[in-house]
N, C-alpha and C positions, 0 to 999 in steps of 0.2 A: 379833456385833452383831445383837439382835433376833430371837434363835433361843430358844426355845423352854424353858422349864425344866419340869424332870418331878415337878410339884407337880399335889395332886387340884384340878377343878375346884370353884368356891365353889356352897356349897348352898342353898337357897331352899326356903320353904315349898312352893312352886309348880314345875310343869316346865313351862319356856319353849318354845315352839316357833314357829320364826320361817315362815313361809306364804308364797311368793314364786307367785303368779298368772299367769302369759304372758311369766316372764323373757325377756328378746330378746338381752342382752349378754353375754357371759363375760366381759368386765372386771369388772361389775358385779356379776356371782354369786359372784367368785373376792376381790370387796373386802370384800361382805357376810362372806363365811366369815371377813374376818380382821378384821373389826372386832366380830362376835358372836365371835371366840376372845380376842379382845382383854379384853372385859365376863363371861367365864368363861361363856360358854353355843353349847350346840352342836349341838343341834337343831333341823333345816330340813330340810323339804316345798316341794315343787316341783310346782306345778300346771300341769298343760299346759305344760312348758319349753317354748322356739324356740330351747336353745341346752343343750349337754350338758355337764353333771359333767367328763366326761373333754376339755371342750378346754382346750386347752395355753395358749391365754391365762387362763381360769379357774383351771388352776395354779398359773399364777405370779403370776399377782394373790393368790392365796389365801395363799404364800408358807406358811410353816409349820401354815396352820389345815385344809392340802387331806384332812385325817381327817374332818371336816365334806361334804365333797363326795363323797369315798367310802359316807358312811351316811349321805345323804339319801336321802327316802324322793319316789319319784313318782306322781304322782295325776293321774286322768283329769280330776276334775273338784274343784271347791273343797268339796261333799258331803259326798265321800268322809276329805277330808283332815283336816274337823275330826268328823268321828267319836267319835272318843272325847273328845272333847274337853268341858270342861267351862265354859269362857269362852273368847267368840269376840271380838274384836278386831278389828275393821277400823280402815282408812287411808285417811284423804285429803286435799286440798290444798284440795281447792275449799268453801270457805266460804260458802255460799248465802246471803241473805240473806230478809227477807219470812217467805213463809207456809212455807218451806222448812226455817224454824229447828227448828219443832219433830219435825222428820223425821230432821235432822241436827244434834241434842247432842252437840257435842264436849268429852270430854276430852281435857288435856292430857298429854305426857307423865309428866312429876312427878306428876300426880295421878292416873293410872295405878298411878304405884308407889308412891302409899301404900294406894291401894284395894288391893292386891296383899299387900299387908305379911304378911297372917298370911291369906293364903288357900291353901288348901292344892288342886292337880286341876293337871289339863292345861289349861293357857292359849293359845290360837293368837293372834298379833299376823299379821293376814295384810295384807299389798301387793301391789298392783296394779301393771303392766303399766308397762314405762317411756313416758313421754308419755300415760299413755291414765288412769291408774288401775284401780280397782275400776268392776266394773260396778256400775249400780243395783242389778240383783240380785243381786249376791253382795254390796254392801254390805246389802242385807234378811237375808240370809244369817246376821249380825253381831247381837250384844249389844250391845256398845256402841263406837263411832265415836271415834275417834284424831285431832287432827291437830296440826302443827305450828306454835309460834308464830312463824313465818315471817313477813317484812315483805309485806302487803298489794299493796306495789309488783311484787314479785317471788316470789310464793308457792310455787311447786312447786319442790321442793327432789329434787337427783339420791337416784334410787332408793337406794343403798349409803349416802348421807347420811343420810337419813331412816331405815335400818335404824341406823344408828350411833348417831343423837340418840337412838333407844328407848331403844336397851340402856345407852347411858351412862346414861339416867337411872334406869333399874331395876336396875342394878349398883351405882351411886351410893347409892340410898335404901337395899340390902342392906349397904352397907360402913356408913353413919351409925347406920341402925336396927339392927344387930347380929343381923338376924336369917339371916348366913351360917352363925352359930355357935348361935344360941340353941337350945334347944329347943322344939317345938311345943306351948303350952298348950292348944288349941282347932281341934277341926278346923273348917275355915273353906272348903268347899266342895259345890257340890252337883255329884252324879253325871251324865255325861252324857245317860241314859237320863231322867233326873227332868228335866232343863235342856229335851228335847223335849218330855215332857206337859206342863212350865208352858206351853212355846211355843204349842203344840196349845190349850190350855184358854183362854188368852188370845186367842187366833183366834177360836177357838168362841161366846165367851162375845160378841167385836165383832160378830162376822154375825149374835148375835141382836138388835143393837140395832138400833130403828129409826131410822136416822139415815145419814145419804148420806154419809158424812165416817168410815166402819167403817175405811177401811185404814189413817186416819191415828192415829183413837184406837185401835186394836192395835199401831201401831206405838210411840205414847207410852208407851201402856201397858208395854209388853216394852221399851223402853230404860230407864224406870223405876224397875221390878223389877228387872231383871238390872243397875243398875248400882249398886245395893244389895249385890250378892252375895251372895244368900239361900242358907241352908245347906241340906240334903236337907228338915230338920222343918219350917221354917220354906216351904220349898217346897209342902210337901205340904199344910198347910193352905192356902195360896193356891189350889192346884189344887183341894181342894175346895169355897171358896168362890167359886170361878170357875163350878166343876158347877153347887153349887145354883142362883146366881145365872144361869145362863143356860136349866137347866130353869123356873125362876120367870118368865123372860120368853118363854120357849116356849110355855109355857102360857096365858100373856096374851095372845099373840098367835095363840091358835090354831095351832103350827107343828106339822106332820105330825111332826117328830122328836120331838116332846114324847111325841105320840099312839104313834108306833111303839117310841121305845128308851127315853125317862125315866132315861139312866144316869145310875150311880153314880160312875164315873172315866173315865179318858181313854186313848183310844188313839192315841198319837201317828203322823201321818199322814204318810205318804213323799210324798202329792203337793204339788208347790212351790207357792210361795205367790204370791198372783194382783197 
């Protein structure tokens, strides 16, 4: 009863990877592996654990999925984890309201999985910290923002739940829309290295506007685009419409970076975002 059968996992245009941030519980990491084995996916990074793979409660919560637990992968920091990654994903419960809205556009699950349908790169869905969530900055970190239609009365939903709700509904829209089976007509993704020069260009292009209000319109700006799912060609003219357009205001404004570099593209910058 509820053992395992030795059928391939179902395929997706996309490869899922589930992101768990400051796990604290091994019930919780050992329920996630068997409710992501359950939805046919089995990839999960572990950011800064408080609680390890190998405990014996995480086992047996994980019951037949603990091959999951074995080849997860550990990371210092949430940086590092979405690396290659070509769409970031964050989560969370808290529903802001006011001038906060346009900081935090949520989609929903379901509509998660149909933006997904015929995307093709590394996806990270990353969660946050039980009790705590995602930090503000690792939710900056993100493309685009997740949460749950949870009753208002009682919003935050246990961490293995809330991994559960995803994948049921991104293995759901794979079983209706048939694309476990179909073949790929279009590739439908932009590469990680291109995902940081839009980030990069979109920064760039805000701090040269004049206006007090730059972190929130690079913020709009980049959940916008990225929840678009813009493919590499389609990336690269934004990036270069980003160049001109911010050389154009450099120069309006007299800005020494006009006078000194006047470039032509973009080199994406390792220092975090302010």
């Amino acid at each position: 009863m509820g053992d395992r059968l030795a059928v391939d996992l179902p395929s997706s245009n996309y490869s899922l990877d589930i992101v768990l941030v400051g796990i604290n519980h091994p019930g919780n990491l050992g329920a996630i592996c068997r409710t992501m084995l359950n939805h046919g996916f089995d990839k999960l990074s572990l950011v800064s654990p408080n609680c390890s793979p190998d405990d014996e409660e995480a086992r047996n919560r994980a019951k037949h999925s603990g091959r999951i637990l074995d080849s997860s992968k550990i990371y210092s920091s949430l940086d590092n984890a979405i690396e290659e990654s070509s769409l970031v994903v964050g989560t969370s419960g808290k529903r802001e309201v006011g001038s906060k809205v346009l900081r935090r556009h949520f989609v929903l699950p379901w509509e998660l999985a149909e933006m997904l349908r015929d995307f093709e790169g590394k996806v990270s869905l990353v969660f946050g910290e039980e009790g705590k969530g995602l930090s503000a900055e690792d939710l900056d970190k993100c493309d685009l923002l997740l949460t749950l239609p949870t009753w208002e009365g009682y919003p935050i939903a246990n961490l293995s739940q809330a991994v559960g709700h995803c994948v049921y509904e991104l293995h759901r829209d794979r079983v209706i829309s048939g694309t476990m089976v179909r073949g790929v007509e279009k590739e439908r993704v932009i590469t990680p290295e291109l995902r940081k020069i839009l980030k990069q260009a979109i920064s760039e292009f805000s701090d040269s506007l004049d206006s007090d209000k730059k972190e929130l319109i690079q913020d709009v700006i980049d959940r916008v685009i990225l929840r678009g799912l813009p493919i590499d060609s389609e990336a690269e003219r934004l990036i270069g419409a980003f160049v001109q357009a911010t050389t154009a205001l450099q120069k309006v404004a007299n800005d020494e970076n006009w006078r000194r570099e006047r470039r032509k593209r973009v080199t994406p910058s390792n220092k975090p975002r302010t």
